[in-house]
C-alpha positions as CSV (number, residue, x, y, z in Angstrom):
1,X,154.4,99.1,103.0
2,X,152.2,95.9,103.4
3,X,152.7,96.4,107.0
4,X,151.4,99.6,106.4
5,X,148.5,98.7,105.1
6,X,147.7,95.9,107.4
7,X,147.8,98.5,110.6
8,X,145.1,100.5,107.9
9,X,142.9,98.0,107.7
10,X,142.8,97.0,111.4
11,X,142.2,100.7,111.9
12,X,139.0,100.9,109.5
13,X,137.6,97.3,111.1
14,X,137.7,98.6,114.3
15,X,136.5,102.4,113.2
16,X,133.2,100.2,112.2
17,X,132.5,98.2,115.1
18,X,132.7,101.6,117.0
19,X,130.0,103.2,114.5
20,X,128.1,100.5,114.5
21,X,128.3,100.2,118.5
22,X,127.1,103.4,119.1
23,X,124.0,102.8,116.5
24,X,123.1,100.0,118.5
25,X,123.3,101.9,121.7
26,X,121.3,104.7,120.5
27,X,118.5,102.5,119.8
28,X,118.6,100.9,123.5
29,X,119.1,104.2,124.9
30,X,116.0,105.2,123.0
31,X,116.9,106.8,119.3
32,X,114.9,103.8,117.6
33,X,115.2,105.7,114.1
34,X,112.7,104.1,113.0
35,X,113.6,100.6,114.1
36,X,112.1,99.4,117.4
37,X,114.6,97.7,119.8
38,X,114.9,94.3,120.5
39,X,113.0,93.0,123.6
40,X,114.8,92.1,126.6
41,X,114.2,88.5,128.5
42,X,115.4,88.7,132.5
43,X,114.1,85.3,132.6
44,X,114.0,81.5,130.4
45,X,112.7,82.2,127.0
46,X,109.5,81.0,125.3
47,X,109.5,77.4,124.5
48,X,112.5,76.3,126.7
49,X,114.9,78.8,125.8
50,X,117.9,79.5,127.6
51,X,119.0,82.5,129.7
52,X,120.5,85.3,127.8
53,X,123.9,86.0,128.6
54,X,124.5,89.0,130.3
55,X,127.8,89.7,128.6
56,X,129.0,90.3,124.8
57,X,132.2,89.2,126.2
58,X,131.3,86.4,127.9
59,X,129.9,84.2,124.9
60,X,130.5,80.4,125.1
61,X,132.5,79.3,121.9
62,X,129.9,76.7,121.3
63,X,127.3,80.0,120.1
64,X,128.6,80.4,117.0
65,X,132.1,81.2,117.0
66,X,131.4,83.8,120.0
67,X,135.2,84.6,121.8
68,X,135.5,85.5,125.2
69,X,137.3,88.7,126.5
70,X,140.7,88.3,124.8
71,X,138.6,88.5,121.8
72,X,138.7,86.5,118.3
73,X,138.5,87.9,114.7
74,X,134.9,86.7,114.1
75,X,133.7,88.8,117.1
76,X,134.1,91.7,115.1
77,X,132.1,89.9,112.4
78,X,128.8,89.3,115.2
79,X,125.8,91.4,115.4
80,X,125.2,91.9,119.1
81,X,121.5,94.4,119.6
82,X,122.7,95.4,123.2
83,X,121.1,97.2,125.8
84,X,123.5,99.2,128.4
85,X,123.4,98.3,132.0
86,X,125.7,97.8,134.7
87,X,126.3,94.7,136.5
88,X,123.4,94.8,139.4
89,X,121.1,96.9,137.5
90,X,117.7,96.4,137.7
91,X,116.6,93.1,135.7
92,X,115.8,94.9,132.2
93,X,119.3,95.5,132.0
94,X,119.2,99.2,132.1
95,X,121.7,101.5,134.3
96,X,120.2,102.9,137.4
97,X,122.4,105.3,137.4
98,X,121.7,108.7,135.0
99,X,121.4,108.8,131.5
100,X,124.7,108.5,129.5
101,X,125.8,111.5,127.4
102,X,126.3,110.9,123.9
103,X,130.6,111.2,124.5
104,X,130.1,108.5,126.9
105,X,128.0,106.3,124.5
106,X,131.1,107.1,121.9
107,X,133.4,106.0,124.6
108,X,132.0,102.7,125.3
109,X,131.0,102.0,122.0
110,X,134.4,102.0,121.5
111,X,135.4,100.5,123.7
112,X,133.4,97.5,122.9
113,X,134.5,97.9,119.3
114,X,138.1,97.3,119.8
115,X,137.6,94.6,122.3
116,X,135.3,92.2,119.9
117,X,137.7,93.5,116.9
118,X,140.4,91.4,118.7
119,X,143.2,94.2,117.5
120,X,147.0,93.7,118.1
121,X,149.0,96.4,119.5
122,X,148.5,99.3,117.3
123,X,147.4,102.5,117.6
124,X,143.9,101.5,117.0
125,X,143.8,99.2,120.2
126,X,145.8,101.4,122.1
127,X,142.8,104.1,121.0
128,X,140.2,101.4,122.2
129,X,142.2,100.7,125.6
130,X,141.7,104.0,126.5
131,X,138.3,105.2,125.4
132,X,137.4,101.5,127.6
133,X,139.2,103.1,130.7
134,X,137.2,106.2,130.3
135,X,134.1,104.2,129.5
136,X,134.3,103.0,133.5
137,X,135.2,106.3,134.7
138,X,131.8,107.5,133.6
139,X,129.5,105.1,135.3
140,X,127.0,106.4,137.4
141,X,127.4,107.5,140.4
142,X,124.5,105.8,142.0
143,X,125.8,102.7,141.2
144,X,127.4,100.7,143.4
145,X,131.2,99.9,143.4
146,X,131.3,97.6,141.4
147,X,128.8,97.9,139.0
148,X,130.2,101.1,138.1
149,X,133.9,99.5,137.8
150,X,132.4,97.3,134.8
151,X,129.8,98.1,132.3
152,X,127.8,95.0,130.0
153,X,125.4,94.4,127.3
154,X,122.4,92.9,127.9
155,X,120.8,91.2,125.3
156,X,117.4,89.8,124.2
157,X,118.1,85.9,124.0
158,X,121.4,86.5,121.9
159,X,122.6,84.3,119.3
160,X,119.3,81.6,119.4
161,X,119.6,80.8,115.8
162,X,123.2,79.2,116.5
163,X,120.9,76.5,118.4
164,X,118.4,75.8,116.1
165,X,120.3,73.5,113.3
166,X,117.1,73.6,110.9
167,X,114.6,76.3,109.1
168,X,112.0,74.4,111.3
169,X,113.3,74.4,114.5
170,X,114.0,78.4,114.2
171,X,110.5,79.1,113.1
172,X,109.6,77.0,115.6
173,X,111.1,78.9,118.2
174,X,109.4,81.9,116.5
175,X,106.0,80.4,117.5
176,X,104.3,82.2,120.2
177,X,107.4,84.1,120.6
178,X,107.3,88.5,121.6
179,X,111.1,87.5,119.4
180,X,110.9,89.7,116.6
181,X,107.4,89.7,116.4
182,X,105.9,92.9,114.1
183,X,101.9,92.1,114.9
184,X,99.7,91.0,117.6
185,X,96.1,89.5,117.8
186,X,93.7,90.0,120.3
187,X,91.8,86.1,120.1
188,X,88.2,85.4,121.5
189,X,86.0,87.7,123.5
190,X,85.1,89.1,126.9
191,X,87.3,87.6,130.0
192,X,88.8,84.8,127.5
193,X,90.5,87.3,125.4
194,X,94.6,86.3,124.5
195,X,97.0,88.4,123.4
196,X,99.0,86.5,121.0
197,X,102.2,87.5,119.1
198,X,103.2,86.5,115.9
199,X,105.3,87.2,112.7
200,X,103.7,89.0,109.5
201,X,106.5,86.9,107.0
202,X,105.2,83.4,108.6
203,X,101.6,83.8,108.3
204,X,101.3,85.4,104.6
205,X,103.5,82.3,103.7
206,X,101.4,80.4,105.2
207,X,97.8,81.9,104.5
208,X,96.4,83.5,101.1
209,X,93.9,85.0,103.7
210,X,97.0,86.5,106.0
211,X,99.2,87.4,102.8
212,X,96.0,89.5,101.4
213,X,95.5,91.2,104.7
214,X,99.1,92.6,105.6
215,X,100.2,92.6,102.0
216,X,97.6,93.3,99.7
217,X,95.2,96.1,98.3
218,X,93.9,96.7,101.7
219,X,96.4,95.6,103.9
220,X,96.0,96.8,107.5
221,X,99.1,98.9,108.9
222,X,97.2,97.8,112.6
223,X,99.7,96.3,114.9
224,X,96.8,94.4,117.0
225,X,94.3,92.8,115.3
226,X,90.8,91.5,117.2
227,X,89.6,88.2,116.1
228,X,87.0,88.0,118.5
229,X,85.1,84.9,116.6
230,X,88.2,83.0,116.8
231,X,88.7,80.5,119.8
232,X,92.3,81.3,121.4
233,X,93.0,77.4,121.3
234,X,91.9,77.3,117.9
235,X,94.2,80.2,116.7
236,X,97.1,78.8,118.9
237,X,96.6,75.1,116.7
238,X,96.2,77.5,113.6
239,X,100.1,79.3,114.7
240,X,101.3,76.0,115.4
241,X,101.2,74.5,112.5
242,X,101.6,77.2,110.4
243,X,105.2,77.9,112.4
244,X,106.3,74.3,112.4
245,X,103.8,71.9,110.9
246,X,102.8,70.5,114.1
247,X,99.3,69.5,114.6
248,X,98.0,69.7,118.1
249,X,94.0,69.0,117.5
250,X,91.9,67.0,120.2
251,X,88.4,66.0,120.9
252,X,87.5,70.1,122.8
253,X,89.2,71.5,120.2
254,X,89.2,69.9,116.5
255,X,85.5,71.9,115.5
256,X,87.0,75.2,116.3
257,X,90.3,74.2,114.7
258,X,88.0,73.6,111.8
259,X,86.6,76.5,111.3
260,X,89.9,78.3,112.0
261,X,91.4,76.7,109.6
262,X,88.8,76.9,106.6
263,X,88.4,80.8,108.0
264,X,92.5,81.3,106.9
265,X,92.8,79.0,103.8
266,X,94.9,76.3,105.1
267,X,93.9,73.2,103.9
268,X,96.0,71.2,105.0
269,X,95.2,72.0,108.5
270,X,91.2,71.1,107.8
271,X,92.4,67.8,106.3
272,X,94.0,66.9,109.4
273,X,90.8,68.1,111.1
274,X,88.2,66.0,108.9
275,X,90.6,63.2,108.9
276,X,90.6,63.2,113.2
277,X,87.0,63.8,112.8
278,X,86.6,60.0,110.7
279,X,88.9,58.3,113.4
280,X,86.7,59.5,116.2
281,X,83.2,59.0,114.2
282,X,80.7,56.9,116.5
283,X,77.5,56.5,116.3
284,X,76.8,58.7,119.7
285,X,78.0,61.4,117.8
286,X,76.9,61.1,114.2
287,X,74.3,63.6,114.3
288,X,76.4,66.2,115.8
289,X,79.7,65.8,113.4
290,X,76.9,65.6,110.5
291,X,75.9,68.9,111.2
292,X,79.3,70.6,111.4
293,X,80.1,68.5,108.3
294,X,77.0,70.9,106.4
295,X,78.1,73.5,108.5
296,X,81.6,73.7,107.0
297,X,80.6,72.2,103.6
298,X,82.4,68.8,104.1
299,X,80.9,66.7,102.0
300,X,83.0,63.7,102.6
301,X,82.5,64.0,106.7
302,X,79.1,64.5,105.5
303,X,78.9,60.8,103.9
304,X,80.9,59.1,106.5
305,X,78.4,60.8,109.2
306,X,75.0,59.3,106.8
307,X,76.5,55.9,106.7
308,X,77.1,55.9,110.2
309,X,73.8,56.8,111.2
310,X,72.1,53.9,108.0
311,X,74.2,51.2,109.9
312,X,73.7,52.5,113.9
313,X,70.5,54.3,113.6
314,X,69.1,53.5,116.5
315,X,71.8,54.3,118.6
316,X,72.7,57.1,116.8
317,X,69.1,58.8,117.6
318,X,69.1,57.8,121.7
319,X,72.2,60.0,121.7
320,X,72.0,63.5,122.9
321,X,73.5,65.3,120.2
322,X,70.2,63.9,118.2
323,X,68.1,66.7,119.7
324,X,70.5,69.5,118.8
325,X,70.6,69.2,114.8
326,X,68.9,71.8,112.9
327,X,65.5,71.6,110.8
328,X,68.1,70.5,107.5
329,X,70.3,68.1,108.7
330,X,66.9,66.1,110.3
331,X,65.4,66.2,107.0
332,X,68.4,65.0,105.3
333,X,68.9,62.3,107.1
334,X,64.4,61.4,106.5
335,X,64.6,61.4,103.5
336,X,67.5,58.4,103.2
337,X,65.9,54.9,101.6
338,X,69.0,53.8,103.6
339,X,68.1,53.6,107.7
340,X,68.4,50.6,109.7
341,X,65.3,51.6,111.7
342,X,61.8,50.8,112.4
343,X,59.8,53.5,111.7
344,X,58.0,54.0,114.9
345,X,61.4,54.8,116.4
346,X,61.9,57.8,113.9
347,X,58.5,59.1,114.4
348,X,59.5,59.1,118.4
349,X,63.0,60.4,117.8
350,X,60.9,63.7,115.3
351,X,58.8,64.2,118.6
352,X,61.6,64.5,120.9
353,X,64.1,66.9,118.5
354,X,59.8,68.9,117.9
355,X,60.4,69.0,121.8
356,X,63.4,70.5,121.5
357,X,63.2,72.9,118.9
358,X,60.0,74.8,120.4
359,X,62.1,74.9,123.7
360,X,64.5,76.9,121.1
361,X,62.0,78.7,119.6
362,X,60.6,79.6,123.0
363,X,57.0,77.9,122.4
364,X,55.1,76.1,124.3
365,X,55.5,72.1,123.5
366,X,51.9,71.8,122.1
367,X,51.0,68.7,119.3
368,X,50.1,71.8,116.9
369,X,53.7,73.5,117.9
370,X,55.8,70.3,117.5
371,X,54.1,69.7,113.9
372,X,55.1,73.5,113.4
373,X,58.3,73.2,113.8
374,X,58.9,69.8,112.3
375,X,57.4,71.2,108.9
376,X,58.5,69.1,106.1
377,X,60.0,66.7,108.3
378,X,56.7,65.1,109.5
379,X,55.9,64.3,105.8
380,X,59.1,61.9,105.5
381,X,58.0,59.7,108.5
382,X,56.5,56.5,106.0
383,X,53.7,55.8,108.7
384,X,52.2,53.2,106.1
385,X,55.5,50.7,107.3
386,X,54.5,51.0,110.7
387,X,52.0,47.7,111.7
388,X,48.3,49.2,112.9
389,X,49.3,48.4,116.0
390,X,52.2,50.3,116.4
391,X,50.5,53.4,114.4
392,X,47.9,53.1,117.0
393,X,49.9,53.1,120.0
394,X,51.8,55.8,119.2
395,X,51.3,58.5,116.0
396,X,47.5,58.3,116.1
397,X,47.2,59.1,119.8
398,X,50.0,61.8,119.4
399,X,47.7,64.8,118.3
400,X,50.2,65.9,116.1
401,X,48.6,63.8,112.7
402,X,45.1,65.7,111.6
403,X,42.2,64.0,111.9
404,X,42.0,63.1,108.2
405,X,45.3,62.1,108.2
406,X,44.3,59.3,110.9
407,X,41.4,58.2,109.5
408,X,43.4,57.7,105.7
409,X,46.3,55.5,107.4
410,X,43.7,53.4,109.5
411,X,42.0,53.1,105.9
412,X,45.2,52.2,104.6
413,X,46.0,49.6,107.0
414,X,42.6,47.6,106.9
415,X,41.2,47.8,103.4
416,X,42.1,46.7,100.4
417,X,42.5,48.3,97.7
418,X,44.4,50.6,99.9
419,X,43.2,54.6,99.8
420,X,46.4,56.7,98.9
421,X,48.1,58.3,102.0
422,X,50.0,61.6,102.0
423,X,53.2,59.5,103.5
424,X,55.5,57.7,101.7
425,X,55.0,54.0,101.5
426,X,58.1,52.7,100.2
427,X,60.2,50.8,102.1
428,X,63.6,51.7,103.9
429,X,66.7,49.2,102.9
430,X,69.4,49.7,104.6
431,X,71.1,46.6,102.8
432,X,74.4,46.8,101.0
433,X,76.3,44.4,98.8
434,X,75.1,40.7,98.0
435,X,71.9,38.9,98.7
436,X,72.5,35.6,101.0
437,X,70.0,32.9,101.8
438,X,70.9,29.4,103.4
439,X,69.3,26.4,103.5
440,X,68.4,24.1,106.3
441,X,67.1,20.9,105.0
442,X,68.8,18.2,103.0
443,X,66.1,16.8,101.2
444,X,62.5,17.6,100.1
445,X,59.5,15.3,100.6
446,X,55.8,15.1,99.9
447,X,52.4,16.1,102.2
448,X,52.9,18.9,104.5
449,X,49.1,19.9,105.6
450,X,47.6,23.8,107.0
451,X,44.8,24.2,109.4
452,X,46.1,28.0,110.5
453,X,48.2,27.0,112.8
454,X,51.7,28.7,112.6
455,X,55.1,27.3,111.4
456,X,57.4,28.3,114.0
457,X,61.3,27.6,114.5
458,X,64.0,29.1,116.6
459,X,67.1,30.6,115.4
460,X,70.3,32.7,116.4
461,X,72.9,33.6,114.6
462,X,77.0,34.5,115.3
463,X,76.6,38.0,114.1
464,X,74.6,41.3,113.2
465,X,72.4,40.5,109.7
466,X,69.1,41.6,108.3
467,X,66.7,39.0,107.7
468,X,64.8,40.2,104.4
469,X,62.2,37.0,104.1
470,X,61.8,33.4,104.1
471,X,62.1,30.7,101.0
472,X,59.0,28.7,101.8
473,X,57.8,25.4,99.8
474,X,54.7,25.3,97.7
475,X,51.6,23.1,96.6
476,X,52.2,19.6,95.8
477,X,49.1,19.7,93.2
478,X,50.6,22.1,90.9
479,X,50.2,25.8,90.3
480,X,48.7,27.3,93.4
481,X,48.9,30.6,94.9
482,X,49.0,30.7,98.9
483,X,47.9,33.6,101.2
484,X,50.9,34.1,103.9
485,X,51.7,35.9,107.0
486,X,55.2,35.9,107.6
487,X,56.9,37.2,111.2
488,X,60.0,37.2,113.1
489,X,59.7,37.5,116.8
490,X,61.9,38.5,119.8
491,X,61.7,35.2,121.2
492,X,62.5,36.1,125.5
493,X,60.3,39.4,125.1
494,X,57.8,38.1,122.7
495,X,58.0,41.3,120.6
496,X,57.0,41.1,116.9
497,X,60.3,42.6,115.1
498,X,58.8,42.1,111.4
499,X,55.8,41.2,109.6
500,X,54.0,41.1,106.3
501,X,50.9,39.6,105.2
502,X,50.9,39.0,101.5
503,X,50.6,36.0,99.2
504,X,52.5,34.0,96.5
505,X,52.4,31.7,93.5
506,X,53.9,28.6,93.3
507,X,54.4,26.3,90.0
508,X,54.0,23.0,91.8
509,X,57.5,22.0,92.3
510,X,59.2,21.0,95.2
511,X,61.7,25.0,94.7
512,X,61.2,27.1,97.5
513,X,59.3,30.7,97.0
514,X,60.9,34.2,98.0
515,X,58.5,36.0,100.4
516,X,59.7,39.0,101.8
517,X,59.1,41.3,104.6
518,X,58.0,45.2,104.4
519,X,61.7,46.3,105.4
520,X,64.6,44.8,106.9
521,X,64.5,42.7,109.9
522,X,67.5,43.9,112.5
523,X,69.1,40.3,113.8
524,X,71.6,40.9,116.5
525,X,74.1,38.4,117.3
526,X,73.4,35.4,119.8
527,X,69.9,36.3,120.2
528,X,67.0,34.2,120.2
529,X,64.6,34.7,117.7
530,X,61.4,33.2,116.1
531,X,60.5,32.2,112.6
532,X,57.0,32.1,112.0
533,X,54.6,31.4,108.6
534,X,51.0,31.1,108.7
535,X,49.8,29.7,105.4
536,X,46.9,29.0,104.1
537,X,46.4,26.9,100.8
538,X,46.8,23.3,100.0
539,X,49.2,20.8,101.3
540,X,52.7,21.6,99.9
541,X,55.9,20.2,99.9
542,X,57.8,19.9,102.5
543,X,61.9,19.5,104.4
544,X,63.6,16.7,105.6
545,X,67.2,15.8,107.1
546,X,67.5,18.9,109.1
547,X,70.7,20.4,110.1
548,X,71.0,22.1,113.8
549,X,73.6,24.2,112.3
550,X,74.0,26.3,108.8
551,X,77.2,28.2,107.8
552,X,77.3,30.9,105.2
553,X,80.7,32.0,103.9
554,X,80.8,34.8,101.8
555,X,82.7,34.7,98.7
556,X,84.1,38.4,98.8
557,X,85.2,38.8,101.8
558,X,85.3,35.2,103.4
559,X,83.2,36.4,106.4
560,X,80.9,33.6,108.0
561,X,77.7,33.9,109.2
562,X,76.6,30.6,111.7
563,X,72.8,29.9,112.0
564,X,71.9,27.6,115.5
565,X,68.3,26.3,114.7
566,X,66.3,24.6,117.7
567,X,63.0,23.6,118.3
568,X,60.0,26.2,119.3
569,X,57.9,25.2,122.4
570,X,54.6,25.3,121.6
571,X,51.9,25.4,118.4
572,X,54.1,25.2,115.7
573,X,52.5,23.0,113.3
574,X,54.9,20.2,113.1
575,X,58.1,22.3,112.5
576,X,61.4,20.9,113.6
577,X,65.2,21.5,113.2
578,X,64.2,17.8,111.4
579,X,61.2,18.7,109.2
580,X,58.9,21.0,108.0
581,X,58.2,24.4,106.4
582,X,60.5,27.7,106.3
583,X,63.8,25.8,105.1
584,X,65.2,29.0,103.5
585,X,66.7,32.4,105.5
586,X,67.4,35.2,103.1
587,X,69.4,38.0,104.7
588,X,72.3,41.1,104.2
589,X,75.2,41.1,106.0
């Protein structure tokens, strides 16, 4: 009896390979029920793959437990989507010979059936043997001799999953990949277009924007989708991370990533953009990063772009991107207290973005187009902290100021009290952290005399500061209040960098008194400059013991900052690295 029933059972295993055989051929002969057939690779697969094997019974044991012709109890188990052809058909695996009848499909199905069920001797094999020798008795007759002595199953890529050991490596594999694909998008526009295959499952998993459109209220039942806004470079960065978590970003590609990625909801794919967008941040490219940064509403791009541009401001506005920003990001960035810039330089970088922007605008580069287009922007150039000479070089011969407005700065810059001005007039500081000063005289003596001749020393420094003003000593004959110009010049070029003219009170001691310049004073690291003072009062205290070199440490971060004093040719009334006036620098780091 047990014997019996062993024989049944191998008899009903191998009755359902044979059904499920002849399913699978109906679908490659055509009979998709519903089910579309597998695709067929004649060649490597995507991403490396290997060839498919031209043979259910001709698996390597290593793919999964496959047997080879003798068979193997798991064979029976496997789920082989075959596609009938005879060996030296045409390279789709398909016979060239004509189209099997549905007793012949039987046949073979059977046939295959009992030879993956691995049967003993019993009437169901012998069953099998037969329906097999029939199988090659019905082979086309336009094949060949021996393609129609032996009939195979060709496969799409068979059995890939037994090579991927993880849940990453198969979806992986899935990535770019016609393999089971239910969907295809058609990316970019005109000549550039890609057709791109992908897998519903992976991108609603990954993508509240995917998920809603194949799954939700209105899903699409569209099997090609056109993105035509969508870079195909972009879209393949978008698939690749979403398949396997890969990020493949670079400098052509990260701003269309970007906006791929914010388009689809996948943040983490836009922090890995933003975050390759900080490691690349320079100055020459501030202004453009700043504007996708608005663009794309990221505020903290946005921030890292401002302080760029405060602490490189000149370079950031000789680079060519400059010229490219839109009428908001160039008023953002005039309206900053925070620039490191002289403000003649913004009101020639506004001219050459004005030039620009009617060039867009297809208008003629006129004075009364370029303060068209600037608009608001013109009104955040602080001409009254420009020095009348550069306001008369440059903005008041421009055209693009009114007449008025000329007249009112000129008034501004020569009379006192000053008229009010329709520009701002408070100064730019681009300064951050702790005010230093250092001091370059050991002692303080008695009698130092003015006759308008300037106090002048040299000075360089080990690296980038700004110089904010000068301690300078007062009257020896008590409270007195002194009338001051203070500069700092370029010494090789001779080019005044900073200057004020303004006055202070002393109390008659020998303490030095802050006087400060209009706006920052960019000092660049070993270059020469000049201090100057012009004073005119009384005869005041005065330095002694001079040191040729003064070292600031800072007590934060332990950075040092190394002033070289030496002596300045010329009129300087007396002022040494020994003695005299200006014994106090008082800068930012």
């Amino acid at each position: 009896m047990k014997l019996w029933l062993s024989r049944l059972l191998d008899i009903h295993k191998t009755m359902k390979c044979v059904v499920y055989a002849y399913a699978r051929f109906k679908m490659a002969a055509g009979d998709n029920s519903g089910r579309p057939p597998c695709l067929n690779f004649s060649g490597p697969g995507p991403l490396g793959n290997s060839q498919p094997s031209n043979s259910v019974f001709s698996m390597p044991a290593s793919n999964g437990g496959a047997v080879g012709a003798a068979g193997g109890a798991q064979g029976g188990a496997r789920r082989p989507n075959p596609q009938l052809g005879p060996v030296g058909g045409d390279s789709n695996g398909v016979s060239t010979g004509a189209p099997p009848t549905a007793q012949n499909s039987l046949q073979q199905s059977a046939a295959a059936g009992a030879a993956a069920a691995g049967a003993m001797a019993t009437p169901a094999s012998n069953m099998a043997t037969t329906a097999a020798s029939n199988a090659s008795q019905a082979a086309a007759p336009t094949a060949t001799p021996a393609a129609a002595s032996v009939l195979v199953y060709r496969e799409p890529v068979y059995n890939w999953q037994a090579t991927k050991s993880t849940v990453k490596e198969r979806f992986a594999f899935l990535f770019n990949n016609e393999v089971l694909s239910d969907v295809h998008f058609l990316v970019g526009k005109g000549m550039g277009v890609q057709r791109i295959p992908a897998h519903r499952f992976v991108l609603a998993v990954g993508s509240a924007v995917f998920d809603a459109m194949f799954n939700g209220g209105m899903a699409t039942t569209s099997t090609e989708i056109e993105l035509p806004d969508v870079e195909p470079a972009a879209f393949l960065a978008l698939l690749k991370f979403l398949y396997s978590d890969e990020v493949q970003i670079g400098p052509e590609t990260v701003m269309t990533t970007l906006y791929t990625a914010k388009k689809y909801a996948v943040p983490a794919l836009e922090a890995h953009c933003v975050e390759f967008l900080k490691k690349n941040l320079r100055a020459d490219n501030a202004f453009m990063l700043l504007t996708q940064a608005r663009l794309f509403d990221e505020p903290q791009l946005a921030s890292l772009c401002l302080e760029n541009i405060d602490k490189n401001t000149g370079d950031a506005l000789a680079a060519e991107g400059f010229t490219d920003i839109d009428l908001d990001t160039l008023v953002a960035v005039l309206e900053r207290d925070t620039l490191g810039v002289r403000e003649v330089r913004l009101f020639g970088a506004a001219v050459r973005w004005a030039e620009a922007e009617a060039h867009r605008q297809q208008l003629q580069p006129t004075p009364e187009n370029k303060r068209k287009v600037l608009g608001k922007a013109l009104t955040l150039i602080r001409f009254p902290l420009m020095t009348i000479e550069e306001f008369a070089a440059g903005p008041a011969q421009s055209s693009i100021l009114t007449d008025r407005e000329v007249v009112s700065l000129f008034l501004h810059f020569t009379v006192n009290p000053k008229p009010r001005v329709d520009f701002i007039d408070r100064p730019r500081c681009c300064l951050r952290g702790k005010e230093c000063s250092i001091t370059r005289f050991g002692q303080v003596e008695s009698r130092w005399g003015y006759s308008g001749t300037s106090d002048r020393i040299r000075f360089s420094v080990n690296r980038r500061i700004f110089v904010v003003g000068f301690g300078l000593y007062g009257s020896i004959h008590g409270p007195t209040d002194y009338q001051v110009n203070i500069q700092i010049i370029h010494t090789d070029s001779n080019t005044v960098l900073g200057q004020n003219d303004t006055g202070f009170s002393c109390d008659g001691s020998a303490n030095t008194f802050r006087v400060m310049f209009k706006e920052p004073v960019e000092i660049l690291p070993n270059v020469n400059y000049t201090a100057c003072a012009t004073l005119k009062g009384p005869d005041s205290h005065y330095g002694t013991k001079g040191m040729r070199k003064v070292t600031h440490e800072s007590s934060s971060t332990g950075t040092k900052t190394c002033f070289t004093f030496c002596y300045a040719a010329g009129n300087n009334n007396g002022t040494s690295v020994e003695d005299g006036q200006i014994p106090e620098v008082i800068f930012y780091t």
